[in-house]
C-alpha distance (Angstrom), angle and dihedral (degrees) to the residues before:
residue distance angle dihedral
X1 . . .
X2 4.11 . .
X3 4.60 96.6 .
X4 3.81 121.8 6.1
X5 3.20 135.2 133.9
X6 3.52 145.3 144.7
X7 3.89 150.4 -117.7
X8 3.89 124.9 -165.0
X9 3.96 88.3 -76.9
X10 3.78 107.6 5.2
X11 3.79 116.7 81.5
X12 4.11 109.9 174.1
X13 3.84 133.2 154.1
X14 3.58 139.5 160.5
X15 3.72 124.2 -109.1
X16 3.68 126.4 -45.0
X17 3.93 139.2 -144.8
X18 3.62 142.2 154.4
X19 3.70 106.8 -165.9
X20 4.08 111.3 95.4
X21 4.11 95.2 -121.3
X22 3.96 85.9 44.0
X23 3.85 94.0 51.6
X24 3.75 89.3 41.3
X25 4.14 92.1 60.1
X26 3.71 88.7 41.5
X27 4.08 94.0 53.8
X28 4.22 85.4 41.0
X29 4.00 84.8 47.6
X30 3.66 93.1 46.0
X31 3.75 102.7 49.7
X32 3.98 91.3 50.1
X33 3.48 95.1 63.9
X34 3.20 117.0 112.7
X35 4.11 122.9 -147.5
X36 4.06 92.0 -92.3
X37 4.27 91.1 61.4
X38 4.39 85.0 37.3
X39 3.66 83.1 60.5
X40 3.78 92.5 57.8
X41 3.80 134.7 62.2
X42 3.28 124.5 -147.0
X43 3.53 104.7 -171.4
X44 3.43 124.0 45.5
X45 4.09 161.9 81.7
X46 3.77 153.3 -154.3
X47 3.69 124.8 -77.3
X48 4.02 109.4 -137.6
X49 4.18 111.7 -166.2
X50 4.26 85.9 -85.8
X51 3.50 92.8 66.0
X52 3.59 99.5 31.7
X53 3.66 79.7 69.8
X54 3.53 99.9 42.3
X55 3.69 89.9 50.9
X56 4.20 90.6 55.3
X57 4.01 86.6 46.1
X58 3.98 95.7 52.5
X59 3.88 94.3 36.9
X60 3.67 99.0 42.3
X61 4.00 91.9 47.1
X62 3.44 99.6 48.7
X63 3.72 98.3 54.2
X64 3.80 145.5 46.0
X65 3.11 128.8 -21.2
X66 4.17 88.6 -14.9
X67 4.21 135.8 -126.6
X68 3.43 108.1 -10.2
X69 3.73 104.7 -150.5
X70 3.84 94.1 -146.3
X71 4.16 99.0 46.3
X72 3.85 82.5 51.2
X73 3.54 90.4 53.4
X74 3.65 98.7 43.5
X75 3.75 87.7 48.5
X76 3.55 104.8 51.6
X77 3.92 111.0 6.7
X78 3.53 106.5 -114.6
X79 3.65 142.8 77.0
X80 4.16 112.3 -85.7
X81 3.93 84.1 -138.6
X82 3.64 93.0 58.1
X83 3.62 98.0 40.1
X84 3.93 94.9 52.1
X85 3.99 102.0 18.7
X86 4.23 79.9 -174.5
X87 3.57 96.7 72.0
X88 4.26 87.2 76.8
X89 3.86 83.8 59.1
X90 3.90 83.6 70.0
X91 3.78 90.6 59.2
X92 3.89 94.6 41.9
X93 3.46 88.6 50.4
X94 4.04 90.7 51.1
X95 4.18 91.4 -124.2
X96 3.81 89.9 116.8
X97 3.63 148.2 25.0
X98 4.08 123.1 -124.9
X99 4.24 111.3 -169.3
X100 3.83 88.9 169.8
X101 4.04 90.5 -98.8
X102 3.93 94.2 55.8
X103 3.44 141.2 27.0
X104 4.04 103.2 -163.6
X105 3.46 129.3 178.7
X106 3.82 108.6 -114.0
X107 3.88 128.8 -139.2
X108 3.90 83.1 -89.5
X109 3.64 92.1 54.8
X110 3.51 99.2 44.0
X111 3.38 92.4 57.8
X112 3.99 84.2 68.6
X113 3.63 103.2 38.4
X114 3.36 90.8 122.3
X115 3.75 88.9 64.1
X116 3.80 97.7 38.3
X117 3.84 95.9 53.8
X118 4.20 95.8 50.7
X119 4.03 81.5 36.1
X120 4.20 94.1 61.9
X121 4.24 92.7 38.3
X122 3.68 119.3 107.5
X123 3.96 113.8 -107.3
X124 3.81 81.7 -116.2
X125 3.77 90.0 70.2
X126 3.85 95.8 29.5
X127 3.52 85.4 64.2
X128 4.23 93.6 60.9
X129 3.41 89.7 39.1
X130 4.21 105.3 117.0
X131 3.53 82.2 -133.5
X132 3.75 160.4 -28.6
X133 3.93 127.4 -98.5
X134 3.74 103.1 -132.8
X135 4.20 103.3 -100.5
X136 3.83 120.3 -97.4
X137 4.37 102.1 -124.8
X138 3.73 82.6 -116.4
X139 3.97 96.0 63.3
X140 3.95 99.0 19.6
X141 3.77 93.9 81.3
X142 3.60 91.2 46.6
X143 3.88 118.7 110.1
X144 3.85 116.9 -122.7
X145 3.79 110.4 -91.8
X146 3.41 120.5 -115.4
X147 3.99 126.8 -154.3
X148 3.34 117.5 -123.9
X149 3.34 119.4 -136.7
């Protein structure tokens, strides 16, 4: 992804590729804009509560130092653990660590974070992503976590 980013219910970006020629066209597309088309997304949608939530979970795991129990709290009311029951499947299935303040992603689940993230988004925004990472066997048989609300 070149531009995205997100407010607390507006996610929008412009295009995305991986392949070195694709990237190349996107940077050469990018920097020819001109302020009118930077004023304009092109990709994009609104956040309702679910993935507001879904958002914190995939962000927060996959970086430093984790989901902080208490920010997730703060932010959104609720307990994590209640809201997404599936995150504890992490722990039983020794990908992360949970101390009671975080839940982290440990070197074992790092190594498949690019499972975990597509694993905890909502089939709405499975079905825009370009495409899926093929499942680790510890995630695959997993069923698609649902936010409770």
């Amino acid at each position: 992804m070149l531009a995205g980013t997100y407010t607390r219910t507006l996610h929008w970006s412009t295009g995305y590729a991986v392949a070195r020629a694709a990237t190349r066209d996107l940077v050469e597309d990018f920097i020819a804009q001109d302020d009118a088309q930077f004023a304009h997304a092109t990709h994009g949608f609104e956040l309702d509560g679910e993935e507001q939530r879904r958002r914190f979970f995939i962000q927060s795991l996959l970086t430093e130092p984790g989901l902080s129990h208490e920010a997730y709290a703060r932010r959104f009311g609720s307990a994590a653990l209640d809201d997404l029951p599936q995150l504890r499947e992490l722990a039983a299935l020794e990908l992360a660590d949970d101390d009671g303040r975080l839940l982290a992603l440990n070197e074992r689940g790092i190594a498949y974070a690019d499972t975990i993230g597509p694993w905890l988004a909502s089939a709405g925004v499975s079905m825009w992503l370009p495409r899926r990472p093929a499942p680790c066997p510890l995630v695959a048989a997993l069923p698609v976590p649902k936010v409770q609300s």
